[in-house]
C-alpha positions as CSV (number, residue, x, y, z in Angstrom):
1,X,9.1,14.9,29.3
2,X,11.5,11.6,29.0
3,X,12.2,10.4,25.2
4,X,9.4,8.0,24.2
5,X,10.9,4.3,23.7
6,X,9.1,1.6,22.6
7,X,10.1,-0.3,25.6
8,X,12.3,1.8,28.3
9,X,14.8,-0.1,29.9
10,X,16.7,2.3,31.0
11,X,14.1,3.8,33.5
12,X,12.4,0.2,34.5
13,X,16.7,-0.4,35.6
14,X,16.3,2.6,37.7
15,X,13.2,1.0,39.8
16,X,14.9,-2.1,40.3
17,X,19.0,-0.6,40.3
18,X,19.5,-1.8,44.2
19,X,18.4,-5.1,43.9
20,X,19.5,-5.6,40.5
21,X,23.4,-4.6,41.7
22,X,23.6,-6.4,44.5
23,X,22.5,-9.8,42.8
24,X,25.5,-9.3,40.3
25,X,27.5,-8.6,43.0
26,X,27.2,-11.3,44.4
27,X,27.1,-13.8,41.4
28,X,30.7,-11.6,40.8
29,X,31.5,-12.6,44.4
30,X,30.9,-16.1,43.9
31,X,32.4,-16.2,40.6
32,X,30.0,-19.1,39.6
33,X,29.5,-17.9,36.4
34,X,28.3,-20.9,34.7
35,X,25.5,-22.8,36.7
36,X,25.7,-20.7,39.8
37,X,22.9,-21.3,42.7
38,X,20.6,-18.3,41.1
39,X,19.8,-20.3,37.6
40,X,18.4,-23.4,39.6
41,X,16.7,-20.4,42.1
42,X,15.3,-19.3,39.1
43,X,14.3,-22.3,37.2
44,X,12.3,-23.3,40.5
45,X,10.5,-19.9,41.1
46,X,9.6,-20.1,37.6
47,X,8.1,-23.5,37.7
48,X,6.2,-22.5,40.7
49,X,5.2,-19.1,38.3
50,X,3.9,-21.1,35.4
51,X,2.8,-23.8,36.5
52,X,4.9,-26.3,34.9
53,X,6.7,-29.3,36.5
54,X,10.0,-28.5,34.6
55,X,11.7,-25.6,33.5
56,X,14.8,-26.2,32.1
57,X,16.8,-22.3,31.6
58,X,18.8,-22.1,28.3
59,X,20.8,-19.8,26.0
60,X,17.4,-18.0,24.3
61,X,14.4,-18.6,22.7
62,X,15.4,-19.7,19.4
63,X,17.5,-22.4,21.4
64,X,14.5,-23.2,23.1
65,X,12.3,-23.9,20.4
66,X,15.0,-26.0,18.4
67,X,15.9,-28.1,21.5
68,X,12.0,-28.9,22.3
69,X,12.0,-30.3,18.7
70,X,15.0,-32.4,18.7
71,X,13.6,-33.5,22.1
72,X,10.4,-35.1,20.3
73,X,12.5,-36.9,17.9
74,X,10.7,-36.3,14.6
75,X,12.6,-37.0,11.1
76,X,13.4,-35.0,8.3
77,X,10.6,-34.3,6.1
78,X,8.1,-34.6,8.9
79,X,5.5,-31.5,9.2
80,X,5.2,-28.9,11.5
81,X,2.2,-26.6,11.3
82,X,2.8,-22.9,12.3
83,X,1.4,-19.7,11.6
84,X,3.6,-17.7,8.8
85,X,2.4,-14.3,11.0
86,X,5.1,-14.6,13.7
87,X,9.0,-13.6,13.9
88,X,11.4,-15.8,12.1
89,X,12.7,-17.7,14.9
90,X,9.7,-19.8,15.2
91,X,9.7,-21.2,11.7
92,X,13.6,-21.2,11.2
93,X,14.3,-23.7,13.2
94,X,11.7,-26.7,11.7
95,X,13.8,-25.8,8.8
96,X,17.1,-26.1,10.5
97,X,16.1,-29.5,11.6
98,X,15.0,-30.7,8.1
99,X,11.5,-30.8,9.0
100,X,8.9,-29.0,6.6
101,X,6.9,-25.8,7.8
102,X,3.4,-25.9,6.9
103,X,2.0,-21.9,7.6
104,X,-1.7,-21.8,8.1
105,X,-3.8,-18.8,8.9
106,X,-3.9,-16.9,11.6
107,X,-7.0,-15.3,13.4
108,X,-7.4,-11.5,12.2
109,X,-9.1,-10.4,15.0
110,X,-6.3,-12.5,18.0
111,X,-3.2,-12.4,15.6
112,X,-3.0,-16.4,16.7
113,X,-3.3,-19.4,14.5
114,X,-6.8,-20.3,13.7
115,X,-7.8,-23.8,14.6
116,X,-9.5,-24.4,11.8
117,X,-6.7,-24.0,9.7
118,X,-4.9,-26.3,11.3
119,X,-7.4,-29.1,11.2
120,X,-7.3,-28.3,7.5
121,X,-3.2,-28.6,6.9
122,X,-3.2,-31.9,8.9
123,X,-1.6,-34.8,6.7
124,X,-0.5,-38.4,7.1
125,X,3.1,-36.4,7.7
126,X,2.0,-34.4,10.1
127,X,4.0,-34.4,13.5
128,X,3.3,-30.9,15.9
129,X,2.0,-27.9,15.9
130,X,3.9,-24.5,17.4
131,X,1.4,-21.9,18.3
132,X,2.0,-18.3,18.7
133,X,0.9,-16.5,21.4
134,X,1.7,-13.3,19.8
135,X,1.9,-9.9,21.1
136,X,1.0,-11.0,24.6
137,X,-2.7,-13.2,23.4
138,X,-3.0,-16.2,23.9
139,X,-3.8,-18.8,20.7
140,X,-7.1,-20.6,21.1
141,X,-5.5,-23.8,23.4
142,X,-8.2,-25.6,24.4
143,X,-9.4,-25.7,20.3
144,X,-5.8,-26.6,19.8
145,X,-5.0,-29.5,22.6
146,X,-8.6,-30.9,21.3
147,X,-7.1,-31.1,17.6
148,X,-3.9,-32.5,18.6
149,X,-5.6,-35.3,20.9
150,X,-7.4,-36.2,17.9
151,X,-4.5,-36.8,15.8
152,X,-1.6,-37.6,18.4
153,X,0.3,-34.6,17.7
154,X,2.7,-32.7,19.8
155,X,2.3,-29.5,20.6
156,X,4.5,-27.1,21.3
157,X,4.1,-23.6,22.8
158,X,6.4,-20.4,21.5
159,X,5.3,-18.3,24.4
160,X,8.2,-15.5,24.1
161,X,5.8,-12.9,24.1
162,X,3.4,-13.9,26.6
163,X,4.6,-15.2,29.1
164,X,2.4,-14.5,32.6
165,X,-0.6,-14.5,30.8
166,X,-3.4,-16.2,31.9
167,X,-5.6,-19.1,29.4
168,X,-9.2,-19.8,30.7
169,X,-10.7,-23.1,29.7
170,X,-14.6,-23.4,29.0
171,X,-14.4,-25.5,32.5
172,X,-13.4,-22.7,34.1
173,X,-10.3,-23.7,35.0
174,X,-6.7,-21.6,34.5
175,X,-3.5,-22.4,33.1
176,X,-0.5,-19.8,32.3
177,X,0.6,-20.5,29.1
178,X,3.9,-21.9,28.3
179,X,2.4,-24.7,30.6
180,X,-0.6,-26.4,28.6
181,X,1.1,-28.2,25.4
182,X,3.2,-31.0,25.4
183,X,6.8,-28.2,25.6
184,X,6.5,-24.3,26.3
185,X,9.1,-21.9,25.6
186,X,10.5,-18.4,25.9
187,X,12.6,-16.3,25.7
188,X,14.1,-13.5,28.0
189,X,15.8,-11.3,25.6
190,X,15.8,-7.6,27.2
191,X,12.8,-6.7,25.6
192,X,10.3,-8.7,26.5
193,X,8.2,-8.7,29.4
194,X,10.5,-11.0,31.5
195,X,13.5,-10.2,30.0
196,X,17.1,-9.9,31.1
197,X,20.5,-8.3,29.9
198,X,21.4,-10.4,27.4
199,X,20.0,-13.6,25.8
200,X,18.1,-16.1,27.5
201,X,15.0,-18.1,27.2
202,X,13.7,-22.0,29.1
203,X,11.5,-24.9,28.2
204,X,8.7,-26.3,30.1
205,X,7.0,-29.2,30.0
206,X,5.5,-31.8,32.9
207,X,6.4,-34.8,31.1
208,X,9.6,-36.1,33.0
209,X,11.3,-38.4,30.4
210,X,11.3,-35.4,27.9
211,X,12.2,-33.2,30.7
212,X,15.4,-35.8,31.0
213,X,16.0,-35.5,27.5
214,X,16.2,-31.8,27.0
215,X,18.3,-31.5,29.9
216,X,20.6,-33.5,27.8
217,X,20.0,-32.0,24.9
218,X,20.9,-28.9,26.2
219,X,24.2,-29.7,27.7
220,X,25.9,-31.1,24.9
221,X,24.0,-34.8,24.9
222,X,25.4,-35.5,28.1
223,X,23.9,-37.8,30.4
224,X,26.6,-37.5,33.0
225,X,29.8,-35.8,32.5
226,X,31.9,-36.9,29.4
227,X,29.0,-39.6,28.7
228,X,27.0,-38.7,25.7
229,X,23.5,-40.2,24.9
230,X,22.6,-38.1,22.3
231,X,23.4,-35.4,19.5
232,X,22.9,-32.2,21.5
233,X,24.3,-28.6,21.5
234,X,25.6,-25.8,24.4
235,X,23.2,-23.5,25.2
236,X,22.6,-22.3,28.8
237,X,21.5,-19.4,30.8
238,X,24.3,-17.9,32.8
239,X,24.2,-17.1,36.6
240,X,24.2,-13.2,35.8
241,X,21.4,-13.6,33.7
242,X,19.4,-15.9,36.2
243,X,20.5,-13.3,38.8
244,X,18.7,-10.4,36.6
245,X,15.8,-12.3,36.2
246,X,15.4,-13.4,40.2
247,X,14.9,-9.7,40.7
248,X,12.5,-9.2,37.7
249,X,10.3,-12.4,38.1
250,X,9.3,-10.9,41.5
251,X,8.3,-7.8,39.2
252,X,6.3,-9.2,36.3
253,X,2.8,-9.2,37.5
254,X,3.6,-5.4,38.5
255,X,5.0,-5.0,35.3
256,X,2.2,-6.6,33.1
257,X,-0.4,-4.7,35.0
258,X,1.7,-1.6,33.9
259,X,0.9,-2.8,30.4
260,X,-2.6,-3.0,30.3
261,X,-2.9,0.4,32.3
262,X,-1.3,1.8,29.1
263,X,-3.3,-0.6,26.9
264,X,-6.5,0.9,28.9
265,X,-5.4,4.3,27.9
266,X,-5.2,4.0,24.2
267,X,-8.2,1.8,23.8
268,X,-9.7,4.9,24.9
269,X,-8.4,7.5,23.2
270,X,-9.0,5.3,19.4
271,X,-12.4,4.0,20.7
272,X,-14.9,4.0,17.9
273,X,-12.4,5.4,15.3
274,X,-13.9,4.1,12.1
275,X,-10.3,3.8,10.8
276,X,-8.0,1.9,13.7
277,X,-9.1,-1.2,15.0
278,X,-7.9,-1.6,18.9
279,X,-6.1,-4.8,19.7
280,X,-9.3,-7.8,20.4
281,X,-9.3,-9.5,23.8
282,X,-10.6,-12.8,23.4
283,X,-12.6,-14.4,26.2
284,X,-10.3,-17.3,26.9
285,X,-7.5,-15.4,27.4
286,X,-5.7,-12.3,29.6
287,X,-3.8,-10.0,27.3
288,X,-0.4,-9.0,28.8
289,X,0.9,-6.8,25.9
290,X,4.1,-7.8,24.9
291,X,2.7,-5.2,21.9
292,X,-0.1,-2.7,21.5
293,X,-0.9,-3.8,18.2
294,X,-3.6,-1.4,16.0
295,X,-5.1,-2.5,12.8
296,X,-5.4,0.3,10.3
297,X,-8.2,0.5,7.8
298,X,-7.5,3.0,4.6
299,X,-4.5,4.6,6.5
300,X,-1.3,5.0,4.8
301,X,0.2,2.7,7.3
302,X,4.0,3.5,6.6
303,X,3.3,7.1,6.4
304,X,2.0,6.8,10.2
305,X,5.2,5.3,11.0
306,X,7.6,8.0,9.3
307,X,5.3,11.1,10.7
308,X,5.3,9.6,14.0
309,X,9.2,9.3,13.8
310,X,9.3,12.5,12.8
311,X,8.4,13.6,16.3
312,X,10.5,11.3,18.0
313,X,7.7,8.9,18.6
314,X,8.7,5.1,17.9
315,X,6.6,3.1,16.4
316,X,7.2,-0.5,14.8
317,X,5.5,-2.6,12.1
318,X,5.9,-6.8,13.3
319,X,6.1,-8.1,10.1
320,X,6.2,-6.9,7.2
321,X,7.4,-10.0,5.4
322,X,5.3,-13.2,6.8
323,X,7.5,-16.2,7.1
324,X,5.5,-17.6,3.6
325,X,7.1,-15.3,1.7
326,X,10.2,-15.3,2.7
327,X,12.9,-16.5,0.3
328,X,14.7,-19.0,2.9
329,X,11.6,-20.9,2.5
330,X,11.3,-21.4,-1.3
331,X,13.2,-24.3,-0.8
332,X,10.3,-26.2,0.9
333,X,7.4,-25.8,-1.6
334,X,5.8,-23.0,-0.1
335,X,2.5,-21.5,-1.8
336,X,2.7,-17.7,-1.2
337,X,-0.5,-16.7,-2.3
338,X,-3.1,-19.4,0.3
339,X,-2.7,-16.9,3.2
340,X,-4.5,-14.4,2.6
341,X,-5.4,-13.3,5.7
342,X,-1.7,-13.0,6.9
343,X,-1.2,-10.9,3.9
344,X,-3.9,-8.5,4.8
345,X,-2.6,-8.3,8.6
346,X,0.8,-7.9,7.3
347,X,0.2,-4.2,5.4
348,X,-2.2,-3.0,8.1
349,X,-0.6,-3.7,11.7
350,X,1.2,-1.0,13.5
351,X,2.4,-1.0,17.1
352,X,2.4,1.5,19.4
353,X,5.1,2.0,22.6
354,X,4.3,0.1,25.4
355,X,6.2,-1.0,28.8
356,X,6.3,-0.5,32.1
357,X,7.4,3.1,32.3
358,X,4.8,4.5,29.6
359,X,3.1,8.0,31.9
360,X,0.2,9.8,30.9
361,X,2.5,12.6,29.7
362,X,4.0,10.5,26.9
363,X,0.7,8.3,25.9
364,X,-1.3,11.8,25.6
365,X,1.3,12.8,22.8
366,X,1.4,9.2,21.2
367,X,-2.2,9.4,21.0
368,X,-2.6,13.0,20.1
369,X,-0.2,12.4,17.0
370,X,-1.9,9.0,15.6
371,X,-5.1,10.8,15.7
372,X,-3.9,14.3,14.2
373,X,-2.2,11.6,10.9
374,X,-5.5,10.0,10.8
375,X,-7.5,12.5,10.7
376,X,-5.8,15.1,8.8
C-alpha cells in the first residue's frame, strides 16, 4: 500500500505528468514567463467555470483578499465582520490595512459564519463582510447578500477552499461560489483543490469599474505603463503556474467528485458513532471537501492525532488557535471570551486525509484506526 498523505500530490502529478510537461515546455519554449498567453487562457476558462464576469489571476490568496479590500476603498478604523474560525490570512489582512476585525460566530454544525451573528456585530462603522466557505461548504449566501442589501455592505467571498462548489438559492437557482458577493477570491496554493506548484490565487467580481481597479491595483497602480492612478502592489500569477492550472481546471470536477467518493466512505464507516460527528451538508450547498472535517465528542482529540501518527496516518487539527485569540489581535480590542462556539469547535475538530488519490486500501486503515482509538 502507498504512504497515506493528507493530500497526495505526488500521485495526482502522475495522472496528469503528459500534459502537465508539455504545458511547461512550452511556456519554457516561449519564454514568456511573466504574462504569457496561458494566464489570460486561464483567467477566461475560469470566468466561464465560475461564473464570474472577471477573473483577474494574482500572486495568492492572501494577495487576493488584501487587493479586493483596497479595491472598495474603506478607511482605517472601518469594520470588517469575519468569522475568527478560519486560517489567518483572512483576518490578517483587515489588519494590515488598518481596518478593525470584528469575529462573530460561526455555525457549529457548517463551520461558516452564522448570519445571525452578523446582523448582531453590524455598527454605524461597519463596511463588509468576508465569509468563509471553509473546508469545502459553503456559508449561508443568500442569508448573507439579504443582510448586506439591508445595510449597503460589501461582501466579499474567501473561497480558497471551495472553490467548484455549488450554492443553491431558495429560487432554485445556482451560483458557484466565489461568484455571488460583491469580490470572490482564492487561492491556488498546491494544496487545494485547484491548486498549482507554487503560489497563486485570482479575484472575481462582475462589477466592471472594480474589475478596472483591481487590475490596477494589482500591477503596481498602473493604469497604463509608467502611469500610476493609485497606491497598488506586484502580485501576479506567472505563465508556469497558469500553464499548471490549464491542465488541472480541465480536472477539477473529476477531482472533487474524487473527494466526496472518499467523503462517502467515511460517512459510512463513523455513521451513528455516538462519539464522532460526520461533517453536515447543508441543503443550500454542494460540499467539495477541501477537508473531511469530524467533530469529536468526549475523545481525547490530540491523543487521536498522535496515535494516528504513530501509524503513519496524517491527520491535522485546522485551528487550534481561532483568530480571537490570537495575540496579533490584542491590539484591536478583541473580547476573547464572546465566541464561544468557536471555542468549542476549536478543541473538538479533527481532519482526516482526503484528495483525489485516497483508495479503498488506505481509507479502510484510516477508518479502522479512528475507530479502534475511539473505541478502545
Amino acid at each position: 500500500m502507498r504512504p497515506i498523505q493528507m493530500v497526495d500530490l505526488k500521485q495526482q502529478y502522475e495522472h496528469i505528468k503528459g500534459d502537465v510537461d508539455a504545458a511547461i515546455h512550452a511556456v519554457l519554449d516561449s519564454c514568456a514567463f511573466i504574462n504569457g498567453k496561458p494566464v489570460q487562457d486561464f483567467a477566461q476558462q475560469l470566468s466561464a467555470y465560475v461564473g464570474s464576469k472577471h477573473v483577474i489571476p494574482c500572486a495568492n490568496g492572501t494577495d487576493a483578499l488584501q487587493i479586493a479590500l483596497m479595491a472598495l476603498g474603506l478607511q482605517p478604523g472601518d469594520e470588517v465582520i469575519t468569522p475568527s474560525f478560519t486560517y489567518i490570512a483572512t483576518t490578517e489582512v483587515i489588519a494590515l490595512l488598518r481596518l478593525k476585525p470584528v469575529f462573530v460566530e460561526v455555525d457549529t454544525k457548517t463551520f461558516c459564519i452564522a448570519p445571525d451573528a452578523i446582523e448582531k456585530a453590524i455598527t454605524s462603522k461597519t463596511k463588509a463582510i468576508v465569509p468563509v466557505h471553509l473546508y469545502g461548504q459553503a456559508a449561508n449566501m443568500e442569508a448573507i447578500m439579504q443582510i448586506a442589501r439591508k445595510h449597503n455592505l460589501y461582501v466579499i467571498e474567501d473561497n480558497a477552499q471551495a472553490i467548484g462548489c455549488n450554492y443553491s438559492f431558495s429560487n432554485g437557482t445556482k451560483k458557484k461560489t466565489g461568484a455571488i458577493g460583491t469580490i470572490g477570491c482564492t487561492s491556488f496554493f498546491p494544496s487545494k483543490n485547484l491548486g498549482c506548484y507554487g503560489d497563486g490565487g485570482a479575484i472575481f467580481t462582475d462589477d466592471d469599474q472594480l474589475a478596472n481597479r483591481i487590475r490596477m491595483i494589482a500591477n503596481h497602480g498602473q493604469s497604463k505603463r509608467y502611469y500610476h492612478d493609485v497606491v497598488g502592489c506586484n502580485s501576479r500569477l506567472d505563465t508556469l503556474q497558469a500553464a499548471v492550472l490549464n491542465v488541472k481546471l480541465k480536472k477539477l470536477d473529476e477531482y472533487i467528485a474524487a473527494r466526496q467518493q472518499a467523503a462517502a466512505y467515511y460517512d459510512r464507516a463513523f455513521a451513528g458513532h455516538p462519539k464522532i460527528t460526520t461533517p453536515f451538508r447543508a441543503t443550500y450547498s454542494d460540499h467539495v471537501f477541501h477537508q473531511y472535517t469530524l467533530i469529536l465528542n468526549d475523545v481525547d482529540r490530540d491523543g487521536l492525532n498522535q496515535y494516528l501518527a504513530d501509524r503513519q496516518i496524517p491527520s491535522m487539527i485546522y485551528y487550534p488557535v481561532p483568530a480571537h485569540r490570537q495575540t496579533m489581535f490584542e491590539a484591536f480590542g478583541s473580547d476573547a471570551s464572546h465566541l464561544p462556539g468557536t471555542d468549542w469547535l476549536t478543541e473538538r475538530v479533527i481532519s482526516l486525509p482526503i484528495h483525489t488519490e485516497l483508495d479503498e486500501e488506505q481509507l479502510t486503515l484510516i477508518t479502522q484506526n479512528v475507530l479502534a482509538y475511539i473505541n478502545q
